[in-house]
C-alpha positions in Angstrom: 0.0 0.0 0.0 3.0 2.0 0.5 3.9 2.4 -3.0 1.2 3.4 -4.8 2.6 6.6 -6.1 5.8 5.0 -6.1 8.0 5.5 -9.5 8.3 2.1 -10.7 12.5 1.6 -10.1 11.9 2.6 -6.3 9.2 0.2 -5.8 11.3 -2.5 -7.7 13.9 -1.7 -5.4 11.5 -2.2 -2.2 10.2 -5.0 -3.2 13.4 -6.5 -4.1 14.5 -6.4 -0.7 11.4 -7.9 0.7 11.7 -10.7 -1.7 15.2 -11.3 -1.1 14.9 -11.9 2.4 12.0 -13.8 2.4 13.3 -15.9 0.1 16.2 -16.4 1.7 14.8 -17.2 5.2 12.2 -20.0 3.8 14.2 -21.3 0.8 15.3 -24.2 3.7 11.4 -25.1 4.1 9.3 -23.9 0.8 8.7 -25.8 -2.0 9.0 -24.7 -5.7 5.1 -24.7 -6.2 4.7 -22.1 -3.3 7.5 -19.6 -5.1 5.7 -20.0 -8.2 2.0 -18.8 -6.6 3.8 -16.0 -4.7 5.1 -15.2 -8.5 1.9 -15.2 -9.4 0.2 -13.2 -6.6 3.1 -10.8 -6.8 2.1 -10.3 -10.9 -1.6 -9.7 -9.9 -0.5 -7.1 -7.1 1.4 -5.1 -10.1 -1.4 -5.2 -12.3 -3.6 -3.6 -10.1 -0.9 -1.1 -8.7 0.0 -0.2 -12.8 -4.1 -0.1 -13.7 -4.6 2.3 -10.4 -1.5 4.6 -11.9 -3.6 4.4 -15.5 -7.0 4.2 -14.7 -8.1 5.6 -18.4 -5.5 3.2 -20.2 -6.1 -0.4 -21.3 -4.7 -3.8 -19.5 -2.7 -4.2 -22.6 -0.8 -0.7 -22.5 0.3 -1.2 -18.8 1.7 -4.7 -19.5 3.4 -3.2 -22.5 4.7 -0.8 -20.4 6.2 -2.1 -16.9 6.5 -5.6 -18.5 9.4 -6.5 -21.0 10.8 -9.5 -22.2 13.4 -10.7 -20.2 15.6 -14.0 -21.1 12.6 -16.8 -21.4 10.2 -14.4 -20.0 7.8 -12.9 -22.2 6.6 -11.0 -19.2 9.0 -9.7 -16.7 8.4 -6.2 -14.5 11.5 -4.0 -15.3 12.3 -0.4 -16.6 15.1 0.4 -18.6 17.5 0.1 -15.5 15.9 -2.6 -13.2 14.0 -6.1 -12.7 11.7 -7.7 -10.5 13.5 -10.6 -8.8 11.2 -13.6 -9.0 10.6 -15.7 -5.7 11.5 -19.1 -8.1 14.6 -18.0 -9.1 15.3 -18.9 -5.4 16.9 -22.0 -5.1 15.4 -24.5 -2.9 18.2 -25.8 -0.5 17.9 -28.9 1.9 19.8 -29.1 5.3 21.6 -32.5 5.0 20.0 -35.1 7.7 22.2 -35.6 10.6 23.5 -39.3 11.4 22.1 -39.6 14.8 24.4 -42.8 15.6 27.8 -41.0 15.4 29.3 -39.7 18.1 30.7 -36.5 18.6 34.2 -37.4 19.7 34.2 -41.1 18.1 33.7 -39.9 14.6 35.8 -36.6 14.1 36.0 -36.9 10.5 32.1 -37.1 9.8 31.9 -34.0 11.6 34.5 -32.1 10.0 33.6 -33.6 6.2 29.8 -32.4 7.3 30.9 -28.8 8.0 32.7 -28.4 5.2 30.0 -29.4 3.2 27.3 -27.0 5.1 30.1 -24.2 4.0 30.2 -24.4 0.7 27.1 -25.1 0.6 26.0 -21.8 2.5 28.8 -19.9 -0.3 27.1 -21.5 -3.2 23.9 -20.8 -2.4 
C-alpha cells in the first residue's frame, strides 16, 4: 500500500529487498510450487498497482509498459534500469539429515567432512 505513487524503479527496489529476504529465510522449508503462486500473486499485485496509476489506459498498455521480455520471459516487471526478482529463481536448498548414531568425539571426521560441506554449501547458495 506504500507504493502506490511510487516511480516504478523505487518500488522494484522495495520490493526486491522484501523478496530477497524472504526468500532467503524460507528457501530451507518452501517448495517450488509455493514460489511460483507468490510469483503469481506478486504479478496480480502489479497489475492492479499499474491499472490504479492508468485508470483511463487499457490492461494491454500497462503490461506493455512495466512488462518486457526478459531471457525466457515474455513477461517480466522492469524499466530500462531494473528487474523484478522472481521468488522461483530462489533455489530450494535442503539441510543434510544428521546421522544420529555418530558420536561427537568417536567420529571426528564425519563431523568435520559435514561442516565443510554446510560451508560451501551456504557460499554456493
Amino acid at each position: 500500500k506504500d507504493g502506490r505513487g511510487m516511480p516504478q524503479d523505487e518500488l522494484i527496489i522495495r520490493l526486491n529487498q522484501v523478496i530477497r529476504g524472504w526468500s532467503n529465510y524460507h528457501m530451507h522449508a518452501v517448495s517450488k510450487q509455493i514460489f511460483k503462486y507468490l510469483d503469481y500473486v506478486m504479478y496480480k499485485l502489479l497489475v492492479r498497482w499499474a491499472k490504479r496509476r492508468h485508470s483511463r489506459k487499457s490492461t494491454r498498455w500497462c503490461t506493455q509498459r512495466y512488462w518486457h521480455e526478459y531471457g525466457a520471459r515474455k513477461r517480466h516487471f522492469s524499466s530500462n534500469r531494473r528487474r523484478l526478482i522472481l521468488f522461483s529463481s530462489t533455489p530450494i536448498v535442503r539441510h543434510p539429515r544428521l546421522k544420529l548414531k555418530m558420536n561427537v568425539f568417536l567420529d571426528r571426521y564425519y563431523f568435520e567432512s559435514r561442516k565443510r560441506r554446510c560451508l560451501v554449501a551456504a557460499r554456493n547458495g
